[in-house]
C-alpha positions as CSV (number, residue, x, y, z in Angstrom):
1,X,95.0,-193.6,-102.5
2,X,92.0,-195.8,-102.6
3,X,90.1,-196.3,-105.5
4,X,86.4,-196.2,-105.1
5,X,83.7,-197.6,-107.4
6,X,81.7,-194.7,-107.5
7,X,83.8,-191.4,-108.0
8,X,82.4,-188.0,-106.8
9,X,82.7,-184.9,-109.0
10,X,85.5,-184.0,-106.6
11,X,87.3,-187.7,-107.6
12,X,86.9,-186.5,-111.4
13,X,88.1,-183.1,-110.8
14,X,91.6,-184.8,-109.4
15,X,91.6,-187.1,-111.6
16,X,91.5,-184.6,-114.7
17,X,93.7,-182.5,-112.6
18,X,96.0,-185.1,-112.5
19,X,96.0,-186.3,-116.3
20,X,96.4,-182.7,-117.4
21,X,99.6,-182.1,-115.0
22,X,101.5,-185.2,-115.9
23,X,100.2,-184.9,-119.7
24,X,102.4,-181.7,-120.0
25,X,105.5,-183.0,-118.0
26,X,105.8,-185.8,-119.9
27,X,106.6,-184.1,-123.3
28,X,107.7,-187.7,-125.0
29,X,104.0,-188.4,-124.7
30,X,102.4,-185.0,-126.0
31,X,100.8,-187.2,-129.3
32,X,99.2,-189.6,-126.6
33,X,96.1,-189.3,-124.7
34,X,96.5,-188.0,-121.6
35,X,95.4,-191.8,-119.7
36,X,97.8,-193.3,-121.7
37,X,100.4,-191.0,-120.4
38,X,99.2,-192.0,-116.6
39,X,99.3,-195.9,-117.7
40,X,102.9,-195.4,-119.2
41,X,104.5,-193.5,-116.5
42,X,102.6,-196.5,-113.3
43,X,104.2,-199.1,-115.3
44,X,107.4,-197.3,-115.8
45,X,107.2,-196.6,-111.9
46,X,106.3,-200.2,-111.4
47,X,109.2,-201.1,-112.9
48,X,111.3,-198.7,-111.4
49,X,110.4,-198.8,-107.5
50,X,114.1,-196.7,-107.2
51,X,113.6,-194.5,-109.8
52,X,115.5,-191.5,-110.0
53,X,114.5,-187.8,-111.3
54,X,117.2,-188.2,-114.1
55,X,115.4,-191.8,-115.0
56,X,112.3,-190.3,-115.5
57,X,112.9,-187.0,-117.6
58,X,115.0,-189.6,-119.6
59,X,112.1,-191.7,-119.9
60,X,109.2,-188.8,-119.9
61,X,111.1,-185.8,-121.8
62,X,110.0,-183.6,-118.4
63,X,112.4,-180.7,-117.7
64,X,113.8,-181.1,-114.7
65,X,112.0,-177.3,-113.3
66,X,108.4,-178.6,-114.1
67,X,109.4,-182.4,-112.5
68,X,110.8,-180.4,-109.1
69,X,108.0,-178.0,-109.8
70,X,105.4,-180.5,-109.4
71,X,106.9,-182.7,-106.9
72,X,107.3,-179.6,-104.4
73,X,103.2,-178.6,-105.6
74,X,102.2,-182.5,-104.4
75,X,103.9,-182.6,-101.3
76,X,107.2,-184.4,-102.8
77,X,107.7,-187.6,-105.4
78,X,106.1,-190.5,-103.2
79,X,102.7,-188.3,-104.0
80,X,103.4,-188.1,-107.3
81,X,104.1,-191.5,-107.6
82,X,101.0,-192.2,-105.5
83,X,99.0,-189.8,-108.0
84,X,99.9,-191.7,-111.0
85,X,98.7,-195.1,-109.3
86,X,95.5,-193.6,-108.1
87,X,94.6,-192.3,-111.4
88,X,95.9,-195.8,-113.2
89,X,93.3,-197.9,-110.4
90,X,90.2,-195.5,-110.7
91,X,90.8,-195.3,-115.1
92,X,88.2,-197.9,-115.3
93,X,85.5,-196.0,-113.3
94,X,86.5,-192.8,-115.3
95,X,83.2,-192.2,-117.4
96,X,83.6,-191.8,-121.2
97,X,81.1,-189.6,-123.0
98,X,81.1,-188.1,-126.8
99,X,81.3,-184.5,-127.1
100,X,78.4,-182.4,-127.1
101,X,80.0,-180.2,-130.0
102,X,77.3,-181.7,-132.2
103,X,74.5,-178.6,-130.7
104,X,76.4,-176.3,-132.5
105,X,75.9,-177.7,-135.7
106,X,71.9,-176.9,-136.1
107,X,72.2,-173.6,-134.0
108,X,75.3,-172.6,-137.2
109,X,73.2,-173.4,-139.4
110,X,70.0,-172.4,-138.6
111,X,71.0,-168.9,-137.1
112,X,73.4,-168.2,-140.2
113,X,70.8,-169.0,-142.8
114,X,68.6,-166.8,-141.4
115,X,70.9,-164.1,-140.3
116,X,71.9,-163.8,-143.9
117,X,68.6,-163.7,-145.2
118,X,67.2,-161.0,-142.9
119,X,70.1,-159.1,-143.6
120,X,69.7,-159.3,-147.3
121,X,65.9,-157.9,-146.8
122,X,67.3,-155.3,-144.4
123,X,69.8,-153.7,-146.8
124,X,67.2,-154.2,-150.0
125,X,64.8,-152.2,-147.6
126,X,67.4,-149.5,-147.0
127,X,68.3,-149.4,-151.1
128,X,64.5,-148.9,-151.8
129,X,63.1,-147.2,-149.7
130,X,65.6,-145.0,-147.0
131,X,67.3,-143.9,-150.8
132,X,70.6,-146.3,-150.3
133,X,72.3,-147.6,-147.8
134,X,74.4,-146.1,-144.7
135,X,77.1,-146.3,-142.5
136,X,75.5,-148.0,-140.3
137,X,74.3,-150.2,-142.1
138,X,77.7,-151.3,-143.6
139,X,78.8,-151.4,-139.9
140,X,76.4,-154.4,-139.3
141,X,77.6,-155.9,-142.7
142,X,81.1,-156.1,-140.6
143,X,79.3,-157.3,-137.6
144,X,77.7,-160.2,-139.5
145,X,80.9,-161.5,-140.9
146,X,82.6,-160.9,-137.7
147,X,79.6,-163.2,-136.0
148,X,80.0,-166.1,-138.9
149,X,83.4,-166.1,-137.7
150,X,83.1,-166.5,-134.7
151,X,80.5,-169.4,-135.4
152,X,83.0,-171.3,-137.7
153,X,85.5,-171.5,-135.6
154,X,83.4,-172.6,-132.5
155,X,81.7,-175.1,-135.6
156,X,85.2,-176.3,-136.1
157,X,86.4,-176.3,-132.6
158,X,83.0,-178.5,-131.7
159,X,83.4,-180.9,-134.8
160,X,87.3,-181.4,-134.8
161,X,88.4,-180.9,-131.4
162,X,85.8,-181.4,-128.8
163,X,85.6,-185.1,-130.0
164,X,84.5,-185.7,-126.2
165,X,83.7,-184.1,-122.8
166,X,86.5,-185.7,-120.8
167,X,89.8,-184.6,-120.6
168,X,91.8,-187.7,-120.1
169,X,90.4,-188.7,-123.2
170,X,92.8,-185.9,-125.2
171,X,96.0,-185.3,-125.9
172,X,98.0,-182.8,-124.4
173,X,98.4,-181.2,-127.8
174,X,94.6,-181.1,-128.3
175,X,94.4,-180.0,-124.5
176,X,96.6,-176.7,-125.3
177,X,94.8,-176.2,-128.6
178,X,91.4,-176.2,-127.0
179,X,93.1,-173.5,-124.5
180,X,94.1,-171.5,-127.8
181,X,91.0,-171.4,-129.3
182,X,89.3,-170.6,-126.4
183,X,91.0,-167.8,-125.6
184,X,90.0,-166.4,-129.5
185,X,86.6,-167.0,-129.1
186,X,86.8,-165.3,-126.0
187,X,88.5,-162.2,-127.4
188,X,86.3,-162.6,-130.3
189,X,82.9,-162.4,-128.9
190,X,83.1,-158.9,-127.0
191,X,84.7,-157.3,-130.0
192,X,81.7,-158.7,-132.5
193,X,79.4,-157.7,-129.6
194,X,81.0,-153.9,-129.7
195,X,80.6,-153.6,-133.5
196,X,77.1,-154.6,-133.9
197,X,76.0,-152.3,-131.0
198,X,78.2,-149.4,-132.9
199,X,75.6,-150.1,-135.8
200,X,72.7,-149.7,-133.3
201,X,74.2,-146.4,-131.9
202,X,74.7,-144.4,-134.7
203,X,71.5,-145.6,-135.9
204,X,69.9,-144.0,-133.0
205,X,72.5,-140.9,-133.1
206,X,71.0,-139.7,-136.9
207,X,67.5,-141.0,-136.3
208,X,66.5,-137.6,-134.3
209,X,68.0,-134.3,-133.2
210,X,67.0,-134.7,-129.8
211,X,70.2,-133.9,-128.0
212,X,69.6,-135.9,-124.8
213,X,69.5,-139.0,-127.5
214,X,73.1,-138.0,-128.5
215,X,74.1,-136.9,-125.1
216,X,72.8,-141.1,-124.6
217,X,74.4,-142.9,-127.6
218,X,78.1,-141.1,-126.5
219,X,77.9,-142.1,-123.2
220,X,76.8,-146.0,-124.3
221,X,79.5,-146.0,-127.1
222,X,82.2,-144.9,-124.1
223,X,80.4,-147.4,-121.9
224,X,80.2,-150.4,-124.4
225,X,84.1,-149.4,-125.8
226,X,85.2,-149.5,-121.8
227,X,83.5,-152.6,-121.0
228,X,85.5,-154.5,-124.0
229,X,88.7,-153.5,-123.5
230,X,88.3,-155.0,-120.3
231,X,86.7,-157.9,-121.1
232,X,89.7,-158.2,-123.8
233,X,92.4,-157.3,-122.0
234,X,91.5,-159.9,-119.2
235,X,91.2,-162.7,-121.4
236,X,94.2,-162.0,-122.8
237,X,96.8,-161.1,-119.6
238,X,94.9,-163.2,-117.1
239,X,97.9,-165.2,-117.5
240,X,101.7,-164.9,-118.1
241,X,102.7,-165.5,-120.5
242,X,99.6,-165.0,-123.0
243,X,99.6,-168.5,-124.2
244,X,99.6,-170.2,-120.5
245,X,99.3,-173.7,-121.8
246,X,102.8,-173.2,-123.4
247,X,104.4,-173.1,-119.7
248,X,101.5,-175.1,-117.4
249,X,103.5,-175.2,-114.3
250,X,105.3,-171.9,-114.6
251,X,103.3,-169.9,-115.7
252,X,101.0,-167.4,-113.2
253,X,97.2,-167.2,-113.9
254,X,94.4,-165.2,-111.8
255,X,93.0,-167.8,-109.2
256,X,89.5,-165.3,-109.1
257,X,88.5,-165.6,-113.2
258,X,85.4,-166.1,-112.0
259,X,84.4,-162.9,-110.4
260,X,86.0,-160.7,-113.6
261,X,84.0,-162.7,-116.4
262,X,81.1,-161.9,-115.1
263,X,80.8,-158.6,-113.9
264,X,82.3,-157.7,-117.5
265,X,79.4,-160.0,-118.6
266,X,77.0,-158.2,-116.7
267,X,78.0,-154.8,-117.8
268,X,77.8,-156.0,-121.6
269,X,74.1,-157.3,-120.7
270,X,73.4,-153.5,-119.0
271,X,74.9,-152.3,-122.1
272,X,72.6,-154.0,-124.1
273,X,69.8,-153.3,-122.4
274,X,70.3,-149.5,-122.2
275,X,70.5,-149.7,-126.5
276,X,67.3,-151.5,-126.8
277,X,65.2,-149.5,-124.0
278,X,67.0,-145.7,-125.8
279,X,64.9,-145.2,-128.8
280,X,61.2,-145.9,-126.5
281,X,61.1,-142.6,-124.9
282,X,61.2,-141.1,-128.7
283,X,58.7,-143.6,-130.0
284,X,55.9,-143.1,-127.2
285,X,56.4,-139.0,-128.1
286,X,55.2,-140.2,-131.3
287,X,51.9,-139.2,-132.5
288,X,50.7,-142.7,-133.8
289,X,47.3,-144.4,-133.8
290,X,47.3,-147.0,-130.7
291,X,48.2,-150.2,-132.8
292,X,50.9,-148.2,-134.7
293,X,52.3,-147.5,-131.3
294,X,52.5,-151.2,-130.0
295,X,54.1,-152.2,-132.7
296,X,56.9,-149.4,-133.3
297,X,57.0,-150.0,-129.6
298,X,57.4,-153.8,-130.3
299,X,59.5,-153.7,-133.3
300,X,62.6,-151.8,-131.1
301,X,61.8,-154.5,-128.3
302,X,62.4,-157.4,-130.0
303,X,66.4,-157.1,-129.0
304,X,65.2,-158.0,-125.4
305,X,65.4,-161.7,-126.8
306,X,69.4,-160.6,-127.6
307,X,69.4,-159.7,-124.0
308,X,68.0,-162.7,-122.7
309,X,70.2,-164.8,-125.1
310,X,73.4,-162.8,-123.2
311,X,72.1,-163.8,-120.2
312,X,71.7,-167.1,-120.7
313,X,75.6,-167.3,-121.9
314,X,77.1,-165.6,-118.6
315,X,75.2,-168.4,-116.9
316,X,76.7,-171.1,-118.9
317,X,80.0,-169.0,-118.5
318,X,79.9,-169.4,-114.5
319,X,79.4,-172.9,-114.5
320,X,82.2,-173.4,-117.1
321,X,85.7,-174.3,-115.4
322,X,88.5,-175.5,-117.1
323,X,88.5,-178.9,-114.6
324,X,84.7,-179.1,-113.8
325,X,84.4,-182.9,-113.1
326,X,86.8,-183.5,-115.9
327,X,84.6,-181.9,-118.3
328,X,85.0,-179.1,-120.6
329,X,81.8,-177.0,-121.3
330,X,82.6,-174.4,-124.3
331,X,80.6,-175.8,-126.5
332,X,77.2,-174.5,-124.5
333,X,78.7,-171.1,-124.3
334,X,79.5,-171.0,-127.8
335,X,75.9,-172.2,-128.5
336,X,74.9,-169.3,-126.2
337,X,77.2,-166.7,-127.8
338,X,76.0,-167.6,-131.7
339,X,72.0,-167.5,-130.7
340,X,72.9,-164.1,-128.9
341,X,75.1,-162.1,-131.7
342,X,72.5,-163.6,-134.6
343,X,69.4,-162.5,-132.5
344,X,71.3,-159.2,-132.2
345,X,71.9,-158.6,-135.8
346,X,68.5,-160.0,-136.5
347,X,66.8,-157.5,-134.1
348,X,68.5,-154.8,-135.0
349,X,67.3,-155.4,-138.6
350,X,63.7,-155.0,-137.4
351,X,62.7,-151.7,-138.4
352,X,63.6,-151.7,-141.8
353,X,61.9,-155.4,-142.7
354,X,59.0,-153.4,-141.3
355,X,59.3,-150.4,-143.8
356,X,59.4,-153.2,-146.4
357,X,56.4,-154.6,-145.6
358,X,54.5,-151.8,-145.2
359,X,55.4,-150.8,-148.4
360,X,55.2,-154.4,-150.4
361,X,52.5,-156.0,-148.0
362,X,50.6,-153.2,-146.5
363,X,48.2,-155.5,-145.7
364,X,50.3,-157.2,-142.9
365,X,50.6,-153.9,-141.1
366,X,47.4,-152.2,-141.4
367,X,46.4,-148.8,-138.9
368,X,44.5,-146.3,-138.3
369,X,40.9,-145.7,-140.7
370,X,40.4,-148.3,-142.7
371,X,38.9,-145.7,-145.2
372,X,42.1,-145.6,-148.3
373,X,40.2,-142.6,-149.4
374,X,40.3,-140.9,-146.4
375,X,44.5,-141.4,-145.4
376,X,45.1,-139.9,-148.6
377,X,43.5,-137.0,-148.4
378,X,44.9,-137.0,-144.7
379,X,48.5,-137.2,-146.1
380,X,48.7,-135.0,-149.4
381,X,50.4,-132.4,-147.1
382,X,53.1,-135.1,-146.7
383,X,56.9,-134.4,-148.7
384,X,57.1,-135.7,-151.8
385,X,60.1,-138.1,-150.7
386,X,57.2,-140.1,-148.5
387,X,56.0,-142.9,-150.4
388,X,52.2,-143.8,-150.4
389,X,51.2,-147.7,-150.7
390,X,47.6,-147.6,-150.5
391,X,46.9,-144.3,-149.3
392,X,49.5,-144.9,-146.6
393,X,52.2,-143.2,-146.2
394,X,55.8,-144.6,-145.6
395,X,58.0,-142.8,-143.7
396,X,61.6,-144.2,-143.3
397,X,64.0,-143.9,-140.2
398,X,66.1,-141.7,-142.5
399,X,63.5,-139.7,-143.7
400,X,62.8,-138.6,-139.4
401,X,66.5,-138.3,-139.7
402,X,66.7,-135.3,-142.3
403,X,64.1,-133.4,-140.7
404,X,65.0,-130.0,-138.7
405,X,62.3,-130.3,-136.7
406,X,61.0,-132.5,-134.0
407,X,58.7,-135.6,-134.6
408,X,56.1,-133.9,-132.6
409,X,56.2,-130.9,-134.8
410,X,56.6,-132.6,-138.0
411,X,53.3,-134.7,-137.1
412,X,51.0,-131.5,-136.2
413,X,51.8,-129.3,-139.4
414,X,51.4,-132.5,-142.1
415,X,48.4,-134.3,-140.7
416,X,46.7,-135.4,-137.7
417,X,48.5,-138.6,-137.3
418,X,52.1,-139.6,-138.8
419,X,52.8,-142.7,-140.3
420,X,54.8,-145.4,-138.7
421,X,58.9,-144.7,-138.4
422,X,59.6,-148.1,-138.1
């Protein structure tokens, strides 16, 4: 082969190709980078210009079913040979950049800090005012730990492995370790997913007793529960056996991944979307004063930025391949994949860091007559469980919850106009 100057993104994609291959043959050399493997075996070839199979799994620690594998997959040894050279002539062309691992490191941070924080608020609001804390709520607890698992590892993978964006800069140790923690994080992220939208559903499920609401948070759940054990299932059996990198040449992998990731992508976005937009159809029943309504109606919105965050991941997902210009590009997907499960959680926490602030800053979130006088006469019909800041009265998701009637109902016999749920 010749070796040009000014290699393609096809020219890097062989030549990664290529470094990867002979990197696992050449299992003498699995501590080594996977250049220096390609510089050992041309001068070893150089050397040897009659070299025999036998010489070189003596010299390489190759089996001799990968060696014949790969020979017969190359079009026999003289390509092999020529592969090796090619790589060895262009190696100086080969660009050399640092890893881009380092994004994750604010977006950790950042998200985490304030993931924990608005969770804090969200479970303080549910201890105060909803009179203590639920299921569901100790279901996004799990979902929170689950996502700042999910993040550390991707931190660690980003700091300690993805030390750059080439693959013939890595061993082929810290080739098959990036593979194995790839393939966590990818069985990782639907499962977190599934648990934080559980939280959402059976929020929904006890927030009213409006059966097409339940008929809607069953079929979901089924929906949501379908779509990840797809989504898990194929990340895990794509390939036999499980752990592919164990058995490179072997080994048999699906040569479509592309089309499964993302239509399980896309039904986890539809699935997301169908959570957030459930709940509206209640709220706009509601008998609220106008700015009440736009911002009960904005408050359950807010997980649209989740949505968008998903979407933005099954984009980077469908550029991601594992020989992309010799370039590996997890760490944008796990970027993607910790903005989208914190926004989640975060948005999902929403209503209740309302209730608190209509209750500890009422002014932030003031409706309806500005007359204090006048709301409370207008709510002393309300239950004695409502609490009044200000004349206003604070009505909790729960509180909607343990009513036997509907919302609509509820509203006419207490007073004109009910107070917020959110």
């Amino acid at each position: 082969m010749e070796a040009p100057q000014n290699l393609t993104t096809s020219d890097l994609d062989v030549a990664a190709a290529i470094c990867i291959n002979v990197a696992f043959l050449a299992r003498n050399f699995y501590d080594s980078t996977t250049l220096d493997v390609i510089y050992a075996l041309a001068e070893f070839y150089l050397d040897h210009p009659n070299v025999t199979n036998q010489e070189i799994i003596e010299f390489s620690g190759a089996r001799l079913n990968d060696l014949t594998y790969l020979e017969n997959f190359v079009g026999g040894p003289e390509n092999v040979r020529d592969s090796i050279y090619w790589v060895a002539q262009v190696s100086p062309y080969l660009p050399r950049t640092p890893g881009t691992g380092h994004i994750l490191i604010p977006i950790f941070w950042v998200f985490t800090i304030l993931t924990t924080f608005v969770l804090g608020l969200r479970l303080w609001s549910r201890q105060t005012i909803a009179g203590g804390i639920r299921a569901y709520d100790w279901i996004m607890v799990v979902g929170y730990f689950m996502t700042l698992g999910y993040g550390s590892v991707a931190l660690y993978h980003a700091i300690n492995i993805n030390r750059t964006s080439q693959f013939w800069d890595y061993s082929w140790n810290e080739v098959a370790l990036q593979q194995a923690f790839y393939m966590a994080l990818d069985v990782l992220y639907p499962c977190t997913s599934l648990v934080i939208k559980s939280s959402l559903l059976l929020f929904y499920y006890n927030l009213s007793p409006a059966r097409y609401l339940k008929w809607c948070v069953w079929a979901t759940f089924a929906f949501s529960v379908a779509t990840v054990i797809a989504a898990v299932s194929y990340s895990l059996f794509k390939c036999a056996p499980v752990a592919y990198w164990t058995e490179w040449y072997t080994s048999v992998c699906d040569t479509h991944q592309t089309i499964p990731y993302l239509v399980t992508g896309a039904a986890m976005i539809l699935s997301d979307i169908i959570i957030w937009v459930m709940p509206l159809p209640m709220v706009m029943r509601l008998q609220l004063y106008r700015r009440e309504r736009i911002a009960a109606i904005f408050t359950f919105s807010l997980g649209i930025f989740a949505c968008i965050a998903s979407g933005f991941r099954l984009s980077a997902l469908h550029r991601y391949f594992l020989t992309s210009g010799g370039t590996g590009k997890t760490p944008i997907i796990n970027a993607w994949t910790i903005v989208e499960l914190n926004l989640a959680i975060i948005c999902a926490s929403a209503p209740a860091l309302r209730a608190l602030c209509i209750k500890h800053v009422p002014k932030l979130l003031s409706y309806g007559p500005s007359n204090s006088s006048v709301n409370e006469r207008q709510y002393n019909t309300s239950s004695h469980s409502n609490q009044k800041v200000h004349g206003r009265v604070i009505i909790h998701h729960d509180q909607i919850a343990r009513s036997n009637s509907s919302l609509s109902e509820k509203a006419s016999t207490s007073s004109p106009r009910i107070g917020s749920p959110v």
